[in-house]
C-alpha positions in Angstrom: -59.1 30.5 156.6 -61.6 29.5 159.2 -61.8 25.7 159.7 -65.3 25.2 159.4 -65.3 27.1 156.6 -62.8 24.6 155.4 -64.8 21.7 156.2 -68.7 22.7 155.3 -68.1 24.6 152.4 -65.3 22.7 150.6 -67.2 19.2 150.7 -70.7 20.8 150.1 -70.2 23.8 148.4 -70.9 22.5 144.9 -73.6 20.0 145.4 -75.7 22.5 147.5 -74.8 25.4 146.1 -75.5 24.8 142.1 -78.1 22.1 143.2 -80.1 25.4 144.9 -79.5 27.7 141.6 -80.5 24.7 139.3 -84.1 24.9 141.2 -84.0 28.7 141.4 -83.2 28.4 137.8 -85.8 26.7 136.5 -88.6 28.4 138.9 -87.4 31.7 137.3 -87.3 30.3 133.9 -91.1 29.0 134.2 -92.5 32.3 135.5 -90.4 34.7 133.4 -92.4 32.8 130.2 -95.3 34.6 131.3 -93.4 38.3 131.5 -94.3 40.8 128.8 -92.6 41.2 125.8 -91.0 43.4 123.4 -93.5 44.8 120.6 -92.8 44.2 117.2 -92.7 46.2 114.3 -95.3 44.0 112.3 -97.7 46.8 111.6 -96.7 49.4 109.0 -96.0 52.9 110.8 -95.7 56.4 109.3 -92.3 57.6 109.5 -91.1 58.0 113.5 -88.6 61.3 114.6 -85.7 60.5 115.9 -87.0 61.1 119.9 -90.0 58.4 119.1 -86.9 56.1 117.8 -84.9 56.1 121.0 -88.1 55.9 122.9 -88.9 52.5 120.8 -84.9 51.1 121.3 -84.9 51.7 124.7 -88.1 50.0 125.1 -86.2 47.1 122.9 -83.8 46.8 125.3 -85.5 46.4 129.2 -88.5 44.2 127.3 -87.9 40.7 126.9 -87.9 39.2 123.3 -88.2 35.8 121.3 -84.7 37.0 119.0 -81.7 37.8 120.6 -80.9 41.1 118.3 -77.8 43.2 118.8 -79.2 45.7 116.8 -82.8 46.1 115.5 -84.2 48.6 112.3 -88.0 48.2 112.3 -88.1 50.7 109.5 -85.9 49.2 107.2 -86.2 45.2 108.3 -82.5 44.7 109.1 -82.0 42.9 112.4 -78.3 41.5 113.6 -79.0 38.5 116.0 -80.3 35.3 115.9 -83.7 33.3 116.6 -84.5 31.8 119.9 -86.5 28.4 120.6 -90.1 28.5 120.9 -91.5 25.7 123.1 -95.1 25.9 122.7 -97.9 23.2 124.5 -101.3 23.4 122.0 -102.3 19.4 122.3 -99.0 18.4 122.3 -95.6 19.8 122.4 -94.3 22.5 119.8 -90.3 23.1 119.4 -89.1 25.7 116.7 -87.2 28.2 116.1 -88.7 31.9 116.5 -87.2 33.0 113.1 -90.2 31.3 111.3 -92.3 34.3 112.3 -89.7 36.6 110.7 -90.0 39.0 113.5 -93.8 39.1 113.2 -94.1 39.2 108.9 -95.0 35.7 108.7 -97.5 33.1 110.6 -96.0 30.0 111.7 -96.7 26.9 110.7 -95.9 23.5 113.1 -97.3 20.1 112.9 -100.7 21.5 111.1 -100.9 24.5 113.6 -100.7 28.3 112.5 -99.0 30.5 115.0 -99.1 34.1 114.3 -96.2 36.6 116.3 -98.5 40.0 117.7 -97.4 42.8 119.8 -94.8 39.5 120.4 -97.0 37.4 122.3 -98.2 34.1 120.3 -101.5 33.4 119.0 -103.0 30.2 117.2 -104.5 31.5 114.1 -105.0 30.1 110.5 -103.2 29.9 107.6 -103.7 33.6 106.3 -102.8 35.0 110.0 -106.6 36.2 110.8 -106.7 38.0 114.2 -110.1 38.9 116.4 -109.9 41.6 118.2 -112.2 42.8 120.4 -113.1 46.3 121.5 -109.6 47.5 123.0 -108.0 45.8 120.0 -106.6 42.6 122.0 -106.5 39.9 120.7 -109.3 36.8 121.3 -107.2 33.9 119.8 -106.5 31.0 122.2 -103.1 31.5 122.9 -100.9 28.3 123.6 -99.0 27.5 127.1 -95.2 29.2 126.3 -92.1 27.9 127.6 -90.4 29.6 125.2 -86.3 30.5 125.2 -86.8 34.4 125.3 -83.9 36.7 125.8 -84.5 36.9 129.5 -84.6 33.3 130.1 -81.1 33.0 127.9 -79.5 35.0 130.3 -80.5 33.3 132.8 -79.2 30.3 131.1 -76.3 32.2 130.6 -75.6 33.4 133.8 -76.3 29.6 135.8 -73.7 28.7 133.4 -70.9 31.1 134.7 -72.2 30.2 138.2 -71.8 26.6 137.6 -68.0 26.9 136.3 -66.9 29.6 139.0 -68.1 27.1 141.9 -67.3 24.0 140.0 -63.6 25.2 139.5 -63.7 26.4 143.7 -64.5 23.2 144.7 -62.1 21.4 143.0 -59.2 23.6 143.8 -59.8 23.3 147.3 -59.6 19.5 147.3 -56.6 19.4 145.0 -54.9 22.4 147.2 -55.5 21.5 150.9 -58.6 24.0 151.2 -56.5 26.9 149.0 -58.5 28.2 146.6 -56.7 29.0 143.3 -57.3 31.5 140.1 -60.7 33.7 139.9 -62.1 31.8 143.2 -59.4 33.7 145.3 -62.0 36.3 144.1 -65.0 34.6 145.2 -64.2 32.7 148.9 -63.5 36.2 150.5 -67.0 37.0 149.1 -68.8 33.9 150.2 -67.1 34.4 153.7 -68.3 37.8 154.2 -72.2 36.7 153.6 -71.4 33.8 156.0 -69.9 36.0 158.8 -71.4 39.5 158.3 -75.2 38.6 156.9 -76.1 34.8 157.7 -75.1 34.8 161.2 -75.9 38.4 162.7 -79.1 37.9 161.0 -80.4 34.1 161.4 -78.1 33.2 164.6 -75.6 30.8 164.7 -77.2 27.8 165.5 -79.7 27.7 162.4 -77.9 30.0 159.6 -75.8 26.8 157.6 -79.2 25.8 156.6 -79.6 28.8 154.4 -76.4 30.0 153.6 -76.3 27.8 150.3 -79.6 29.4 149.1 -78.5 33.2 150.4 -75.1 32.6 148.6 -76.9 31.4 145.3 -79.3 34.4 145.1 -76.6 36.9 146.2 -74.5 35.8 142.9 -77.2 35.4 140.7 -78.5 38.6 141.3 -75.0 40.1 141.2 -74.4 38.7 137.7 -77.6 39.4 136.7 -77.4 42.8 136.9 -73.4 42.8 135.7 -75.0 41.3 132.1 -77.5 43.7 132.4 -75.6 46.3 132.6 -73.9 45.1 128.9 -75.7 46.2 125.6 -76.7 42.6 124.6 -80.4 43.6 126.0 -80.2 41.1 129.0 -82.5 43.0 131.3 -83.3 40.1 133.6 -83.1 41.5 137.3 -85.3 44.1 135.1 -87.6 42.0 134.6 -90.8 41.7 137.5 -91.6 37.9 136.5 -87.4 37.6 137.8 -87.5 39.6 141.3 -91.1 38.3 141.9 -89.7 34.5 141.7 -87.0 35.4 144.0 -89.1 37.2 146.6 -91.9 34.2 146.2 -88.9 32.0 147.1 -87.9 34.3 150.5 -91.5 34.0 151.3 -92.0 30.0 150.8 -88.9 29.2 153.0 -89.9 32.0 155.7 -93.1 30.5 155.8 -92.2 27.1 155.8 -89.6 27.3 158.2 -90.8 29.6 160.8 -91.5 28.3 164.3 -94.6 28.9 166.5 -93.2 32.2 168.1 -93.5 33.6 164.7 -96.9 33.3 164.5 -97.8 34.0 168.1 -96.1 37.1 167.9 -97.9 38.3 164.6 -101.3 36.8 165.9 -101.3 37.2 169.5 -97.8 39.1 170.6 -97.2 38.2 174.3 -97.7 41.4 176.5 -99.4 43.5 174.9 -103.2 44.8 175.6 -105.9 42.3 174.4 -107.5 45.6 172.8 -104.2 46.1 170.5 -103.3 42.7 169.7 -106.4 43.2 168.0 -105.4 45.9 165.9 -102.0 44.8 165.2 -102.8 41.9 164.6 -104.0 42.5 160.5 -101.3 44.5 160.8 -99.2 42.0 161.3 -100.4 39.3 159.1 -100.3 42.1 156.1 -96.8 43.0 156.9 -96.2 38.7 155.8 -96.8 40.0 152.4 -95.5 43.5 152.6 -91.7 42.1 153.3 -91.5 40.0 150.1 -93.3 42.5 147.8 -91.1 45.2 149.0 -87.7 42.6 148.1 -89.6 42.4 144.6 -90.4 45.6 144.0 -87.1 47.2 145.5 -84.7 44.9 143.1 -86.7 45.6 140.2 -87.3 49.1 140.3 -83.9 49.7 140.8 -82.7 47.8 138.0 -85.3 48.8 135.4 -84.7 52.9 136.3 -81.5 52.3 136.1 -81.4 50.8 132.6 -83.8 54.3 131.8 -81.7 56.5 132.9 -78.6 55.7 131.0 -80.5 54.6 127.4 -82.4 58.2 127.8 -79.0 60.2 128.3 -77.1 58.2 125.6 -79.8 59.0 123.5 -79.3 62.4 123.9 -76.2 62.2 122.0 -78.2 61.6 119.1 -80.3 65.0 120.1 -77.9 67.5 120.9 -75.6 66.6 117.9 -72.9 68.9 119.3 -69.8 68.2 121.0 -70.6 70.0 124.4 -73.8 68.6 124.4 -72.9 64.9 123.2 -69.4 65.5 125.3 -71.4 66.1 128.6 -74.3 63.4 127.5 -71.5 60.5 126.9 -69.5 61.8 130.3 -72.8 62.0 132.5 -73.8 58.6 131.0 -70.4 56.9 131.7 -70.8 57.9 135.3 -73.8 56.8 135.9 -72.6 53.7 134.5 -69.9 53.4 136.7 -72.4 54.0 139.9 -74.5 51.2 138.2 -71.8 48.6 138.6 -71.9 49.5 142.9 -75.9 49.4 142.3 -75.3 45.9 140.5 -73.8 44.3 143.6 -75.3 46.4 146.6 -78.5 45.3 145.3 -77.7 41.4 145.4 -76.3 42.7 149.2 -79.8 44.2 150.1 -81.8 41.5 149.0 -79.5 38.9 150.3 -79.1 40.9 153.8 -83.2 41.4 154.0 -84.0 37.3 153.3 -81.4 36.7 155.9 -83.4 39.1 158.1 -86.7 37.2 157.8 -85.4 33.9 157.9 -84.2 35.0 161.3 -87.3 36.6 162.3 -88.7 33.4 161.1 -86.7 30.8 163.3 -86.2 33.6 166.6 -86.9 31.9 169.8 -88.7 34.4 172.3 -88.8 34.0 175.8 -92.2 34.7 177.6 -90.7 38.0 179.3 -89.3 39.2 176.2 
């Protein structure tokens, strides 16, 4: 046990730690209201084959959705789940629960306003439902501001809740056991060490890195459990969700910016020795590259994530295609492999993303010597 390990992290672990998730929490939870969502079955459809069937159930389960359904039938109307809370903002504030749309049969009715569920996104309509739709058949209603519980946000819910008792529990065992940690956080501490010694301080320096270990410690987890729920057949598909990894990357980007010295900028804007005639080239270049770094941490997590989740719905449904045993044998064996590679996915991708924010915040707060 290293003794500043001993003494920083013990006394401030869970103040910093699930302070910096509770904020990262409720950022995600305000953008991921404006992610897509799953479509509903509200239209009547001629009979699907079974191929267009698993197309439509893996779409049910990376898109987000206002029920939290284990298992949907659009055909025959049978859902096993339960309703979510809608928070809706139309000239005041809304609260109910999503089954009063009955998975998009019925229009909603709250405090004198009609809500109707389409394609599930909410619309304010009238009493009978009526929907304008203009000439690529989208809708015109005024649609109210949603801060709805989907799916995706009650898994992220979820998983601040398992964060909050893991660290909660650390804490206290290492003030009632002299800095020993006891039970499933003899899991955690060699875990939290490792990004302390092998990511923060390589990467940021020494000097500056305890400033952002408690947020590069809460995004590591959280993306690490994200992706372990997502990997489950509940439907949580939040790390597979862009609204999620773009909050996370806008976050790396805010605190790079915002803690960057003036060497960053003069050496994107005006690098010291090099030819006037290329500091004006590289110098776009440069200032692009800002935005480059924290698209690519978006883009990389989510892509990931969301293929992943593809790949193995597409091959279990195969089992329903072949209807053999060889074919179903090698569909179920190639699938359970895959999902076995996507538990080292699940945490090497909270690794990269953690390793790559640690990179910038160092670029960030790197002092360079005129000769250098």
């Amino acid at each position: 046990m290293h003794k500043f390990y001993s003494h920083y992290y013990l006394s401030d672990m869970q103040k910093n730690i699930l302070r910096n998730f509770l904020l990262i929490s409720v950022f995600l939870l305000s953008l991921n209201s404006y992610s897509q969502h799953e479509t509903d079955p509200q239209k009547p459809e001629a009979k699907k084959d079974l191929k267009t069937k698993i197309k439509e159930d893996i779409r049910h389960h990376v898109k987000d959705s206002y029920y939290f359904d284990f298992n949907a039938d659009s055909e025959t109307g049978v859902y096993h789940g339960f309703s979510l809370p809608v928070i809706l903002i139309d000239n005041g504030l809304h609260v109910f629960m999503s089954s009063k749309f009955d998975h998009g049969k019925k229009v909603a009715e709250v405090n004198g306003n009609y809500y109707k569920l389409y394609h599930n996104k909410i619309y304010k309509t009238d009493a009978s439902g009526t929907l304008s739709l203009n000439e690529h058949l989208h809708p015109t209603n005024a649609k109210p501001l949603d801060f709805s519980i989907t799916k995706g946000v009650f898994g992220i819910l979820i998983v601040s809740l398992i964060i909050f008792l893991i660290f909660s529990n650390l804490a206290k065992s290492y003030a009632k056991n002299g800095a020993i940690p006891t039970g499933v956080g003899r899991f955690f501490e060699p875990l939290v060490i490792y990004i302390r010694d092998e990511v923060a301080i390589p990467s940021i320096g020494e000097k500056k890195y305890k400033r952002y270990m408690p947020f590069l410690l809460t995004v590591f987890f959280f993306i690490w459990f994200s992706n372990l729920i997502g990997i489950t057949p509940f439907g949580m598909n939040i790390t597979g969700n862009l609204a999620v990894t773009a909050a996370l990357a806008i976050l790396t980007f805010l605190i790079t910016q915002f803690s960057s010295n003036k060497n960053y900028w003069k050496h994107i804007f005006w690098m010291p020795g090099v030819p006037v005639p290329m500091k004006i080239i590289l110098a776009p270049i440069e200032l692009l590259g800002v935005f480059i770094k924290p698209f690519a941490l978006m883009m990389r997590l989510y892509a990931n994530i969301f293929a992943g989740h593809i790949v193995i719905y597409s091959i279990l449904g195969l089992l329903f295609v072949f209807k053999s045993y060889i074919g179903g044998t090698l569909s179920f064996g190639l699938a359970l492999v895959i999902s076995i590679l996507e538990l080292l996915v699940a945490i090497l991708q909270a690794y990269i993303f953690t390793m790559l924010s640690a990179l910038y915040f160092g670029f960030a707060t790197e002092e360079h010597s005129e000769e250098h």
